[in-house]
Backbone bond lengths (Angstrom), bond angles and torsions (degrees), N, CA, C in turn:
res aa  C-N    CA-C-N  psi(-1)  N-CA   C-N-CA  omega(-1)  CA-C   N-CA-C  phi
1 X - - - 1.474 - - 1.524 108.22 -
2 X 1.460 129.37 127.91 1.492 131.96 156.95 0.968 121.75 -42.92
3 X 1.519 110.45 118.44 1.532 117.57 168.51 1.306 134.84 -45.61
4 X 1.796 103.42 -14.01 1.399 128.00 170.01 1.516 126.61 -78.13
5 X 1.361 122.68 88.05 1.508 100.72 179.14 1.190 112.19 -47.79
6 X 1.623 126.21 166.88 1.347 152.47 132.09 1.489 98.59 -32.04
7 X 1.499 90.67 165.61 1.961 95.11 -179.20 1.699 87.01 -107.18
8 X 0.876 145.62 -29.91 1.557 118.43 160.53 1.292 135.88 -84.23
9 X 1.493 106.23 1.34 1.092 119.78 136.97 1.448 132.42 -66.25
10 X 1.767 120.30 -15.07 1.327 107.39 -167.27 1.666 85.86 -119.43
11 X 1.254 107.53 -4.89 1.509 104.05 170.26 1.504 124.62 -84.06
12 X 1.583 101.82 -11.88 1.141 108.59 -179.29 1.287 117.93 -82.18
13 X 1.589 106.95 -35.37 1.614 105.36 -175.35 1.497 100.84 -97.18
14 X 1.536 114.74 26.98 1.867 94.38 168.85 1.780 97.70 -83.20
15 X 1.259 85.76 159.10 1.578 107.30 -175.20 1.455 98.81 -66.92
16 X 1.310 110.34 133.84 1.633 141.74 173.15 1.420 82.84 83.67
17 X 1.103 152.63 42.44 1.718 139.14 161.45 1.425 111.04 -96.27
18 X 1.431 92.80 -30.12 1.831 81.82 -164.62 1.489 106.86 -39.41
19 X 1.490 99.42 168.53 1.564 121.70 161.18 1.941 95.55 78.35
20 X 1.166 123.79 -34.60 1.391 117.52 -177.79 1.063 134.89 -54.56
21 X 1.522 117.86 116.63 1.654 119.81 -166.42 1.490 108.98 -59.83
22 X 1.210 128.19 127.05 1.572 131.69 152.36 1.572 118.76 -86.80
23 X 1.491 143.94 -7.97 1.009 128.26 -169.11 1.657 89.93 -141.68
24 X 1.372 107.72 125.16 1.730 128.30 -162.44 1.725 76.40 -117.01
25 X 0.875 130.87 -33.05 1.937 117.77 -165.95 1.586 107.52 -27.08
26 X 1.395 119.48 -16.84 1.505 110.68 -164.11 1.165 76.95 -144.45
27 X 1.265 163.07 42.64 0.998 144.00 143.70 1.729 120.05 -152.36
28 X 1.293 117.15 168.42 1.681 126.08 -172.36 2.143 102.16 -66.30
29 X 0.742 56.76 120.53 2.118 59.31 162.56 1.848 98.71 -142.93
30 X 2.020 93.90 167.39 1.447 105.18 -155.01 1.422 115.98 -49.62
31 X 1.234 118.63 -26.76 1.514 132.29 164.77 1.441 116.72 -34.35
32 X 1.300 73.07 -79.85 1.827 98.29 -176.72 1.913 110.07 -45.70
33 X 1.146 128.38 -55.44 1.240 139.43 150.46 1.189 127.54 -37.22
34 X 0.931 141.83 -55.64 2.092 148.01 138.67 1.157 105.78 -50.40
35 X 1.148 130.92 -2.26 2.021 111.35 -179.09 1.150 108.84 52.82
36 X 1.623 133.27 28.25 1.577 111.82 169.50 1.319 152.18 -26.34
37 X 1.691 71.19 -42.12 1.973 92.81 163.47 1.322 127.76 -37.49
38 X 1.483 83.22 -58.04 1.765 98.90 -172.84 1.818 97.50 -72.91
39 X 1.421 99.00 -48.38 1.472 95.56 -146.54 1.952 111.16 -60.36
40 X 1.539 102.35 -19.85 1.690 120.61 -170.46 1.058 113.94 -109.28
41 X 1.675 108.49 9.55 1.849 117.42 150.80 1.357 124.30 -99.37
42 X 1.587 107.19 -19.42 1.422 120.66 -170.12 1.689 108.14 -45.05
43 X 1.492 122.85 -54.93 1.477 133.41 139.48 1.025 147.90 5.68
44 X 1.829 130.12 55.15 1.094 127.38 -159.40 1.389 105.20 -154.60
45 X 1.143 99.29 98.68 1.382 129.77 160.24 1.355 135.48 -48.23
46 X 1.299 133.78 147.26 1.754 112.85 -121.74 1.766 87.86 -127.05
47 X 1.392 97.43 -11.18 1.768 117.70 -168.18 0.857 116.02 -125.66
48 X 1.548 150.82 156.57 1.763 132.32 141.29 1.302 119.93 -56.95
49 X 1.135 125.80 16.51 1.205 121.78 -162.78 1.624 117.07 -83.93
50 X 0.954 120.55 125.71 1.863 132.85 -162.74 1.695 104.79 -48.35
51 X 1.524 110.06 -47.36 1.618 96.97 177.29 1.337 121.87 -102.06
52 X 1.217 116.80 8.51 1.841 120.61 168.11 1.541 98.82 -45.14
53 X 1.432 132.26 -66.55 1.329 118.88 -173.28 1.539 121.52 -68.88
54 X 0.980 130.61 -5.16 1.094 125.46 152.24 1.479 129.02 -63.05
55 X 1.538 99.67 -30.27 1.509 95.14 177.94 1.524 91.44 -93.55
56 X 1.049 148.97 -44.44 1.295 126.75 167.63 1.398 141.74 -27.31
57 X 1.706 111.71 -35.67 1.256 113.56 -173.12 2.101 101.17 -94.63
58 X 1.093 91.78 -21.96 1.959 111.72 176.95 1.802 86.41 -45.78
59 X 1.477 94.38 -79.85 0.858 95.74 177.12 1.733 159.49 -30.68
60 X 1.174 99.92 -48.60 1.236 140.32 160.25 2.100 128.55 -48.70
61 X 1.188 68.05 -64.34 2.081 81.21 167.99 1.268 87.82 -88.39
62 X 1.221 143.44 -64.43 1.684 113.18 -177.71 1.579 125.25 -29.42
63 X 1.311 95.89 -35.56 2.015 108.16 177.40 1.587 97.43 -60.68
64 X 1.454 103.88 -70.33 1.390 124.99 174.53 1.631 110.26 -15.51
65 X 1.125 117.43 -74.31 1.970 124.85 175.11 1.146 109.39 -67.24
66 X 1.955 122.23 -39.43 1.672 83.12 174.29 1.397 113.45 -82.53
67 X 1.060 137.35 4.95 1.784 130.09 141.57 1.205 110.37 -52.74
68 X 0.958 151.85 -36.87 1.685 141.94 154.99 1.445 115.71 -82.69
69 X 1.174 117.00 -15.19 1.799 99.71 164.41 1.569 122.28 -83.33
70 X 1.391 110.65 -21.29 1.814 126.96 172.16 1.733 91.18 -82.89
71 X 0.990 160.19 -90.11 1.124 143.09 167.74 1.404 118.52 6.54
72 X 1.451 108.98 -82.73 1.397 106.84 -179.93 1.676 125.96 -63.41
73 X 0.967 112.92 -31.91 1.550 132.20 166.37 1.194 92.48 -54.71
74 X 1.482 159.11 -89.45 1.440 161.79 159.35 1.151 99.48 12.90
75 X 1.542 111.93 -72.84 1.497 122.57 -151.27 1.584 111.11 -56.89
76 X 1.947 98.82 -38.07 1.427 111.11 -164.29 1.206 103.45 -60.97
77 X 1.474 119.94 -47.89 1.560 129.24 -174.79 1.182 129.11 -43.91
78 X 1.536 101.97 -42.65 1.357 136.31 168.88 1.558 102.42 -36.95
79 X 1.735 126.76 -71.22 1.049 151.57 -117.17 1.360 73.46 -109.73
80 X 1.232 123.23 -83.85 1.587 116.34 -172.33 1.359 129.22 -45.94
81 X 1.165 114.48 -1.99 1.590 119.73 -172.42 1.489 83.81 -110.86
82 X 1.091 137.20 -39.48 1.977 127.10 156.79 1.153 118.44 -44.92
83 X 1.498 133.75 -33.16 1.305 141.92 -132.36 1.395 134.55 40.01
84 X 1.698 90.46 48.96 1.685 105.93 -167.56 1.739 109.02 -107.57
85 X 1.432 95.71 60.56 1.935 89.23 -165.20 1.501 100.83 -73.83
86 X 1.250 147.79 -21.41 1.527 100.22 170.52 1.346 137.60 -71.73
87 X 1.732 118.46 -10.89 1.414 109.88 153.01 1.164 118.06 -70.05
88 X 1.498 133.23 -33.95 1.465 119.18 160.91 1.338 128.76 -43.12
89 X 1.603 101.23 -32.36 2.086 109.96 177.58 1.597 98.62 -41.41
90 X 1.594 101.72 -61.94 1.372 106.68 -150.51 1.533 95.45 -67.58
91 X 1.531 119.89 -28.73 1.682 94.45 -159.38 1.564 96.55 -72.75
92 X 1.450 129.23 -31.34 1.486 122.28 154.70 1.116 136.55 -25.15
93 X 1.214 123.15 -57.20 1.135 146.42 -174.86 1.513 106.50 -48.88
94 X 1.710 104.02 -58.19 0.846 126.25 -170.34 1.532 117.56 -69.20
95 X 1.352 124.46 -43.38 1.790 123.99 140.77 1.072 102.86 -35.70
96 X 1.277 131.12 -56.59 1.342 112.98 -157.83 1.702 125.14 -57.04
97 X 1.482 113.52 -11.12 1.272 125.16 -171.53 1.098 103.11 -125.25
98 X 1.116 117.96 -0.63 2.228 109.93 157.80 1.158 86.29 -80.57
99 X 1.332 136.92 -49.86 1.591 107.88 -161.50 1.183 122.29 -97.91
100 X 1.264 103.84 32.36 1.564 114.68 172.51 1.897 77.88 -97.05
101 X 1.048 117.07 -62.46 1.496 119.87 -164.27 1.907 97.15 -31.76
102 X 1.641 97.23 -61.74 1.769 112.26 -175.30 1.557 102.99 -39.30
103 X 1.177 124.77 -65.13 1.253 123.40 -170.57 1.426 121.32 -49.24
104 X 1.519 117.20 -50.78 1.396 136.71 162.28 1.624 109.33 -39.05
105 X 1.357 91.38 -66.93 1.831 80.54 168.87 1.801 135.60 -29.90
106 X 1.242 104.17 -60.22 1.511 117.74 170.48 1.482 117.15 -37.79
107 X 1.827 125.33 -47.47 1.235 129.05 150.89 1.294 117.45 -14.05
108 X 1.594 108.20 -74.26 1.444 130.69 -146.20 1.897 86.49 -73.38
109 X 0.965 109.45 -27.13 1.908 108.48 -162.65 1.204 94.52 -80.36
110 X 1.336 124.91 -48.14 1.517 137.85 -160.48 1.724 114.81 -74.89
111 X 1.986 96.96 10.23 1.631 84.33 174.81 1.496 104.58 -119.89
112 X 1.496 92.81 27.59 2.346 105.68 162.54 1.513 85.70 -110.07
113 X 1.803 86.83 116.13 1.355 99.17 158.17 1.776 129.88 -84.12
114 X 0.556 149.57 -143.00 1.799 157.64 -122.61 1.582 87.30 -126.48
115 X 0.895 121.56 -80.18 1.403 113.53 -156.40 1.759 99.42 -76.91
116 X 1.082 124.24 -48.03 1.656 118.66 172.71 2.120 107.37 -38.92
117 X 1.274 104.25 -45.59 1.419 94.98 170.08 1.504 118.79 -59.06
118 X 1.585 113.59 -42.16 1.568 111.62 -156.48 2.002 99.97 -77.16
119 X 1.105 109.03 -21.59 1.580 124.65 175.57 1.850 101.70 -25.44
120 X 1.904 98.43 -50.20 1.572 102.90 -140.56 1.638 97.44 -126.67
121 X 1.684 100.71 -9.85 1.754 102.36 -177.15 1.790 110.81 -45.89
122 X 1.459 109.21 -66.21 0.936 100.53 -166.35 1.584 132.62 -47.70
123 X 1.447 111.56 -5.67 1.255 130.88 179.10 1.834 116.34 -67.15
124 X 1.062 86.56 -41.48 1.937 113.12 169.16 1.794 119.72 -37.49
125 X 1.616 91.15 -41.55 1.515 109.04 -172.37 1.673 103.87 44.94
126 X 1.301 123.40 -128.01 1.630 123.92 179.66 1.280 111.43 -71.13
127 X 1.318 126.65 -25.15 1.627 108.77 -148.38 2.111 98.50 -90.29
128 X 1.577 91.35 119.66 1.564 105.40 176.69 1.422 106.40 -127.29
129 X 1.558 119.94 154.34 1.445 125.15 -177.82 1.120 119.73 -35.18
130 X 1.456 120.66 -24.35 1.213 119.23 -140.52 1.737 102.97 -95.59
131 X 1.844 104.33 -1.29 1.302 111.75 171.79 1.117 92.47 -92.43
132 X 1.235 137.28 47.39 2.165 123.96 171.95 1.211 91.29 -93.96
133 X 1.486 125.54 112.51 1.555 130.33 176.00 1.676 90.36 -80.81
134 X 1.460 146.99 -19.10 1.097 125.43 178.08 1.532 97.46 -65.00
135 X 0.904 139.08 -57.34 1.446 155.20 -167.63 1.240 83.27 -18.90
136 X 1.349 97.34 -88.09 1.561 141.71 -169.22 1.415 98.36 -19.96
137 X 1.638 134.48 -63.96 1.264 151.15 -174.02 1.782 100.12 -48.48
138 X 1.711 96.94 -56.04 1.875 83.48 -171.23 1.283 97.13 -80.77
139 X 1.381 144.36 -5.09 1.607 111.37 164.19 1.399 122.87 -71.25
140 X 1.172 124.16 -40.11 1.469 158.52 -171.29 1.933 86.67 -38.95
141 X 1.856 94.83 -64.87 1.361 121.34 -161.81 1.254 105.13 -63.86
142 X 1.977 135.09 -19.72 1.440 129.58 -161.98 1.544 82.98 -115.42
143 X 1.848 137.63 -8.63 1.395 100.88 155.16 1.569 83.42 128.76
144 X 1.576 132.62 2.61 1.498 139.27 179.56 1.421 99.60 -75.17
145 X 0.937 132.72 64.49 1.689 106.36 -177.01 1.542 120.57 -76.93
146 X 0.998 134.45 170.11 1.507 127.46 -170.34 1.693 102.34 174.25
147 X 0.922 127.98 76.10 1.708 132.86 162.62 1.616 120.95 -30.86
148 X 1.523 115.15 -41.56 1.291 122.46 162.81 1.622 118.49 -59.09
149 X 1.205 108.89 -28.94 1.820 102.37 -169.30 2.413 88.84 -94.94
150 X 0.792 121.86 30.28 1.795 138.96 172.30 1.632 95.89 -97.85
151 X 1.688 126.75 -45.67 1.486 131.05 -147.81 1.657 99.11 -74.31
152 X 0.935 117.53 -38.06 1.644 108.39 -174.65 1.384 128.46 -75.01
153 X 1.588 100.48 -13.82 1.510 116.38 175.33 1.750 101.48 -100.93
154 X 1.259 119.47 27.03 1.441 115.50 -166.19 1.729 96.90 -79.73
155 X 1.098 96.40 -12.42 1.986 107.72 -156.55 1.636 102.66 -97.34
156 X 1.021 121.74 -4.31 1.977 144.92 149.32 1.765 114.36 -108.95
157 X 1.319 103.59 87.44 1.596 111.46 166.55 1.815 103.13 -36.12
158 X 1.337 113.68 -83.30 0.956 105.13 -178.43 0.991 128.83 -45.14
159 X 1.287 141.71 -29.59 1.357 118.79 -169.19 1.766 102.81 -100.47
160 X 1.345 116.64 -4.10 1.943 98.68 179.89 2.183 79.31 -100.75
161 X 1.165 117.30 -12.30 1.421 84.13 162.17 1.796 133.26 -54.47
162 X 1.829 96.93 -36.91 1.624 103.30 178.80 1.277 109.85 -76.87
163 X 1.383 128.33 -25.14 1.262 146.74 144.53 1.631 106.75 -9.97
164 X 1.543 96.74 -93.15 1.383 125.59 -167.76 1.565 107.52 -58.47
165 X 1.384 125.02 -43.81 1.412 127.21 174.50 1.624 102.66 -48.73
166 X 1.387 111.55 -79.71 1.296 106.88 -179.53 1.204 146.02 -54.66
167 X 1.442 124.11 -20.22 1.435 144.60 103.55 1.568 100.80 11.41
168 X 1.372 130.37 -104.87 1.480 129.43 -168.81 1.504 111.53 -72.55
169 X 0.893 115.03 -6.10 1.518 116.81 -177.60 1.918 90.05 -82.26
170 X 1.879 106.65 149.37 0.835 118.31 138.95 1.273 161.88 -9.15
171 X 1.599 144.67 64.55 1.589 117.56 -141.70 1.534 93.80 -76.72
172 X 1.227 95.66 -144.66 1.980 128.18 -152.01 1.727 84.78 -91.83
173 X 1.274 124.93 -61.08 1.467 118.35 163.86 1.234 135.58 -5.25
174 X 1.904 91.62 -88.20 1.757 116.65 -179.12 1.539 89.09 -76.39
175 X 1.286 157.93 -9.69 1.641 136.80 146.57 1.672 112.03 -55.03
176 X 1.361 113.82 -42.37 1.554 100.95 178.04 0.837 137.85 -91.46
177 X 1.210 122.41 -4.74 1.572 148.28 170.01 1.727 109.43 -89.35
178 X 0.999 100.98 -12.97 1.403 102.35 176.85 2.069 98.36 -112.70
179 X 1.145 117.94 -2.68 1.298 129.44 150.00 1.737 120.51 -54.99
180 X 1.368 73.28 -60.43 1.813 86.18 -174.51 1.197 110.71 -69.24
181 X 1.364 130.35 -32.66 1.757 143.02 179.44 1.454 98.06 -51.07
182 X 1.659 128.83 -51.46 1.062 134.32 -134.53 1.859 81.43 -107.58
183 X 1.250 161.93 -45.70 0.841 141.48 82.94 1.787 135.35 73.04
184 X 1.724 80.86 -62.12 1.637 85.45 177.43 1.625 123.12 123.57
185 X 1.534 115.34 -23.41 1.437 155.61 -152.51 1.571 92.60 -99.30
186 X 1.378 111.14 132.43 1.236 110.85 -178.24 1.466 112.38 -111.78
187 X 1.080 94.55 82.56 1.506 119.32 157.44 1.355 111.71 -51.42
188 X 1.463 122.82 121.74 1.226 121.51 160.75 1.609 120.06 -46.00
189 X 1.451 110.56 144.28 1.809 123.62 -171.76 1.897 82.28 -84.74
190 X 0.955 137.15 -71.17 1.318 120.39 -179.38 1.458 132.17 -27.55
191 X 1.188 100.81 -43.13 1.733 119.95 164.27 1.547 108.76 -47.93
192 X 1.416 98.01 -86.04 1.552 119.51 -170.51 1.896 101.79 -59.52
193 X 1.166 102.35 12.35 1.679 96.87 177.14 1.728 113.92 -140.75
194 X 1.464 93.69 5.11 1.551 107.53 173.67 1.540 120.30 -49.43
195 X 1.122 122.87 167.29 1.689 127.28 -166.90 1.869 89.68 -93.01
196 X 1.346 121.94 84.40 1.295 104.74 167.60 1.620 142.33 -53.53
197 X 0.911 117.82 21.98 1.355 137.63 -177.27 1.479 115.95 -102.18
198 X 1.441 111.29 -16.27 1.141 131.15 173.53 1.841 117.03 -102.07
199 X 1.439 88.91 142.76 1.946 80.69 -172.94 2.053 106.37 -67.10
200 X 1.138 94.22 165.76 1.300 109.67 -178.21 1.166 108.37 -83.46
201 X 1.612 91.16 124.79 2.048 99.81 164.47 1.453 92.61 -104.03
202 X 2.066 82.83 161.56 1.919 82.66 -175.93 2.037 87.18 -90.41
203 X 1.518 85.05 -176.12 1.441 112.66 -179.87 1.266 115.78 -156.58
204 X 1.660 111.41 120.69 1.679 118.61 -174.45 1.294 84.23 -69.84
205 X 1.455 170.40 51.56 1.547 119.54 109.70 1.903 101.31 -87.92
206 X 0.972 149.57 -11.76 1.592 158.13 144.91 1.590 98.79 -37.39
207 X 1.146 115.15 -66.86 1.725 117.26 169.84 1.378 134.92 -40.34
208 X 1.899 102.51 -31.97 1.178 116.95 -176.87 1.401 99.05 -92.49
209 X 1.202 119.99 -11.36 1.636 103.11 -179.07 1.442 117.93 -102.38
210 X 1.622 97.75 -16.31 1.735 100.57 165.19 1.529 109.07 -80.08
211 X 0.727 130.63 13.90 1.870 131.74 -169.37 1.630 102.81 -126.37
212 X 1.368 115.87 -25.61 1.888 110.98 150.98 0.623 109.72 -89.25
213 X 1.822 151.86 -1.37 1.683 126.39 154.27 1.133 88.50 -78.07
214 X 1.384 124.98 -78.51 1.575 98.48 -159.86 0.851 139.80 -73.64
215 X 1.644 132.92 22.73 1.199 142.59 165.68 1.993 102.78 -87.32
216 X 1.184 106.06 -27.26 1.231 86.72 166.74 1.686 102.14 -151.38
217 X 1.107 97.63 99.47 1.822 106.86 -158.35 1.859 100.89 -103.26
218 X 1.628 106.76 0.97 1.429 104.63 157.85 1.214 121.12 -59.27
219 X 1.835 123.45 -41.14 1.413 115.79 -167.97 1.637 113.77 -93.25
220 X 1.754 97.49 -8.51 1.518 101.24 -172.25 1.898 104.32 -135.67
221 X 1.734 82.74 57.49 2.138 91.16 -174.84 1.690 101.79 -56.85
222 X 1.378 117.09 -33.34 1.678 101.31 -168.67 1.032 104.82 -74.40
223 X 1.505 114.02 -58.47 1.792 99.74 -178.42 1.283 124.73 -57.42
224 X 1.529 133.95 4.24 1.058 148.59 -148.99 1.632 98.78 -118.11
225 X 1.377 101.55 -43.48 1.815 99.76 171.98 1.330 99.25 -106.33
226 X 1.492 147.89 17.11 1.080 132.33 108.95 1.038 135.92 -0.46
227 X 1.646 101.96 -79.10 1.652 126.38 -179.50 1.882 107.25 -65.16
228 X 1.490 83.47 -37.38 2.003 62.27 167.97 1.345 139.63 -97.95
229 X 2.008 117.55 -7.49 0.972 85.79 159.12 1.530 118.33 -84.55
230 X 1.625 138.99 8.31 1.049 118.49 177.10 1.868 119.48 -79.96
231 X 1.501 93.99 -8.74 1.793 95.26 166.96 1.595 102.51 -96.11
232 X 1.014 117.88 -16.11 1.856 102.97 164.49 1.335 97.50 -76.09
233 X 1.104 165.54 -90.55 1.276 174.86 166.28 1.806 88.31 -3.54
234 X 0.708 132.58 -79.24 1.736 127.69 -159.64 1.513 101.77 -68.16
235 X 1.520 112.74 -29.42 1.464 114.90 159.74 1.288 128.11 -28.11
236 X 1.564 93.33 -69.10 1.693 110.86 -167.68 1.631 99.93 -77.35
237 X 1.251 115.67 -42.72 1.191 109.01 -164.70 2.093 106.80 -58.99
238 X 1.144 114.62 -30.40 1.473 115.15 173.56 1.834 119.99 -89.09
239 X 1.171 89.90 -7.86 1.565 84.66 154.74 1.612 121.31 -92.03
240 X 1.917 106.47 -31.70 1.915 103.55 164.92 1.498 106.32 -56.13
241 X 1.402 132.34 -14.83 1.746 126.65 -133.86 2.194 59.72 -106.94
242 X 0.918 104.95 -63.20 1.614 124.49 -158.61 2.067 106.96 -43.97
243 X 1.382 89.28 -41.70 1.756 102.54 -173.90 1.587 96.49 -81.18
244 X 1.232 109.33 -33.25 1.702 105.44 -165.44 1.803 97.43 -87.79
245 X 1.200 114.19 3.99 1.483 91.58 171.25 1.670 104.56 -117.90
246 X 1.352 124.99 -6.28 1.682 110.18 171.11 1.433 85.57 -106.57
247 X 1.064 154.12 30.61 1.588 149.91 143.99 1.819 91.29 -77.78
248 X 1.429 136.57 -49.73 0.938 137.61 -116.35 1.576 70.78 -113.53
249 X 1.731 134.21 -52.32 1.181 133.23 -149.00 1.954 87.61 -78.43
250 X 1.430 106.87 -49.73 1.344 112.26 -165.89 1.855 112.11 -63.12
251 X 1.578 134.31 11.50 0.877 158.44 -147.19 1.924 111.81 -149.92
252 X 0.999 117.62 -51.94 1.098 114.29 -169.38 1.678 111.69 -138.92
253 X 1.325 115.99 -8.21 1.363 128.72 179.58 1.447 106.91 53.26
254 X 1.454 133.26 -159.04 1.444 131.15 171.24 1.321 123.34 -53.10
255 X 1.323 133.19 23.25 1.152 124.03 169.28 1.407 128.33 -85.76
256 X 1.663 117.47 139.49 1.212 97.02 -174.04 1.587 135.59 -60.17
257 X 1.544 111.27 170.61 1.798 90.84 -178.27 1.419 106.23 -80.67
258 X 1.106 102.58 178.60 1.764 130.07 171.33 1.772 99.93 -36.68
259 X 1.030 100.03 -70.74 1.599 115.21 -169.42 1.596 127.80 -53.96
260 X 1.702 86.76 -18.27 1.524 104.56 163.99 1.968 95.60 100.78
261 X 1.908 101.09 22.16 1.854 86.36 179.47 1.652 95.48 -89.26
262 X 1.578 108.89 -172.76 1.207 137.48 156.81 1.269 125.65 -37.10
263 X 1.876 98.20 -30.96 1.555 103.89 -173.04 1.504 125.34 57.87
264 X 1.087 127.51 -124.04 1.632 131.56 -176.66 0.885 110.61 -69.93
265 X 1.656 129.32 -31.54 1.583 112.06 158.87 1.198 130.10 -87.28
266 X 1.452 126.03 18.88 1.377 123.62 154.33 1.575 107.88 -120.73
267 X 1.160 119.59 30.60 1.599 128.55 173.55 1.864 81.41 -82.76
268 X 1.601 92.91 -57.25 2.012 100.91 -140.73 1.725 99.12 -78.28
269 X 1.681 120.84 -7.48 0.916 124.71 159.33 1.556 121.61 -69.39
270 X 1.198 118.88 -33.60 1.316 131.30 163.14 1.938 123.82 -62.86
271 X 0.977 96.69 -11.79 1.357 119.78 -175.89 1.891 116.12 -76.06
272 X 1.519 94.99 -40.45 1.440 120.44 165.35 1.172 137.02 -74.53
273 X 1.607 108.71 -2.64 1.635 110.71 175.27 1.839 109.81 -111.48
274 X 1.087 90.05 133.98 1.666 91.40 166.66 1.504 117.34 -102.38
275 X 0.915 129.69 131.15 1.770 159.27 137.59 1.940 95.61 -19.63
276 X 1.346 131.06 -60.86 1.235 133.05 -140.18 1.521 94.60 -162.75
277 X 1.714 118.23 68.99 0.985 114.00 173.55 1.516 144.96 -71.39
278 X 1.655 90.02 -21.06 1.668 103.74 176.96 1.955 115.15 -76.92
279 X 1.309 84.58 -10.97 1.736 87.38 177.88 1.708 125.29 -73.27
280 X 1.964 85.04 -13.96 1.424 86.51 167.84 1.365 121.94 -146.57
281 X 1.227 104.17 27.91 1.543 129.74 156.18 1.978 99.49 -83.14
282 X 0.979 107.39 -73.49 1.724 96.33 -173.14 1.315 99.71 -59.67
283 X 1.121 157.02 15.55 1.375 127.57 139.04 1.700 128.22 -50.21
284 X 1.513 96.28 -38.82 1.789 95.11 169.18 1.616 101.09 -60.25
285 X 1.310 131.39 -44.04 1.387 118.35 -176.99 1.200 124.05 -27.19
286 X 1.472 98.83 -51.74 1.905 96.77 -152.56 1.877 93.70 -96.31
């Protein structure tokens, strides 16, 4: 016998190895299970240019989480339209740390400077973020409605159908407010009977009912951390809205985007709308 082990032989006896499969020929390994294949070809860069893939993969796992933030957003809706908020906590919770991921991202983008972008822009031709129909889905879902941002996906049935569904559907809002109605809380009938397709205005009787949970949020703790994770959630989400527009200014300055938007001046316009305005309007209350 050679004094030389085999290398799965010497892989076998490294410490913490035991038990570890070496031969996948007949079977699934981590590869095979993630689709690497697919997933570490998807990647193709339109230029030679050194930071095109960087914005590709930015890009990319950003797609990646908001496929798990429309997921979980689903689920929550689900739960709250039961009146089952502690599985909603968690599906919160659980947004709440993709977009810690989202935000983090912007970092990693924000270290291609100005001219490393303009190298490979023109390669882009139309296609800009601002066509991310996932996007599109979780705004739709936190209560943004907008029928015009549906038109660019008109050219995929399927996808301005999920578009368009969620569009007239209800957001995360008119689900909790129509929580609290059911509840006991007198929610205005104008409210709870509003044209949801339209963005949300606030309304001091909505104000007055977030200012008796938390004025006394001992007898009403769920609806009470309700209200906060939906201001952690609108939190984070305006600091991604917040990072993605001086990533965007610190990158391309006032120029328009790819897609032909406003760019940096409709980032900081976006900056000004709230999702859940009475949650932080009655804070001057108390």
């Amino acid at each position: 016998m050679s004094a030389e082990k085999s290398t799965a032989d010497r892989d076998a006896s490294s410490p913490g190895t035991e038990g570890i499969h070496t031969d996948f020929s007949g079977g699934m390994s981590y590869g095979d299970y993630l689709h690497l294949d697919t997933l570490l070809s998807a990647q193709v860069p339109l230029t030679g240019e050194h930071d095109e893939l960087l914005f590709i993969v930015i890009h990319q796992v950003k797609e990646l989480w908001l496929k798990l933030f429309n997921r979980e957003l689903d689920t929550a809706l689900v739960h709250i339209r039961a009146d089952e908020l502690q599985p909603a906590f968690k599906c919160c919770a659980r947004i709440n740390r993709i977009q810690e991921q989202l935000i983090q991202a912007w970092t990693v983008l924000s270290t291609m400077t100005p001219s490393d972008y303009l190298r490979f822009r023109p390669a882009l031709g139309r296609s800009s973020g601002f066509q991310s129909w996932q996007y599109r889905l979780v705004e739709f879902k936190l209560g943004a409605k907008d029928a015009l941002k549906i038109a660019p996906h008109r050219h995929r049935p399927e996808i301005a159908a999920m578009l368009d569904e969620a569009y007239r559907a209800p957001g995360l809002y008119d689900e909790a407010l129509r929580l609290l109605a059911r509840r006991g809380y007198p929610v205005p009938p104008e409210v709870l009977e509003r044209d949801v397709t339209q963005p949300y205005a606030a309304h001091p009787g909505v104000e007055a009912v977030w200012e008796e949970i938390y004025r006394h949020s001992d007898e009403h703790f769920d609806l009470y951390e309700l209200a906060e994770e939906l201001v952690d959630l609108e939190d984070a989400f305006q600091q991604w809205r917040f990072r993605h527009m001086k990533t965007v200014e610190r990158i391309i300055g006032m120029r328009r985007g790819t897609g032909g938007s406003a760019g940096v001046a409709y980032l900081k316009q976006a900056l000004d709308r709230s999702f859940f305005p009475e949650l932080w309007s009655v804070r001057t209350k108390l």
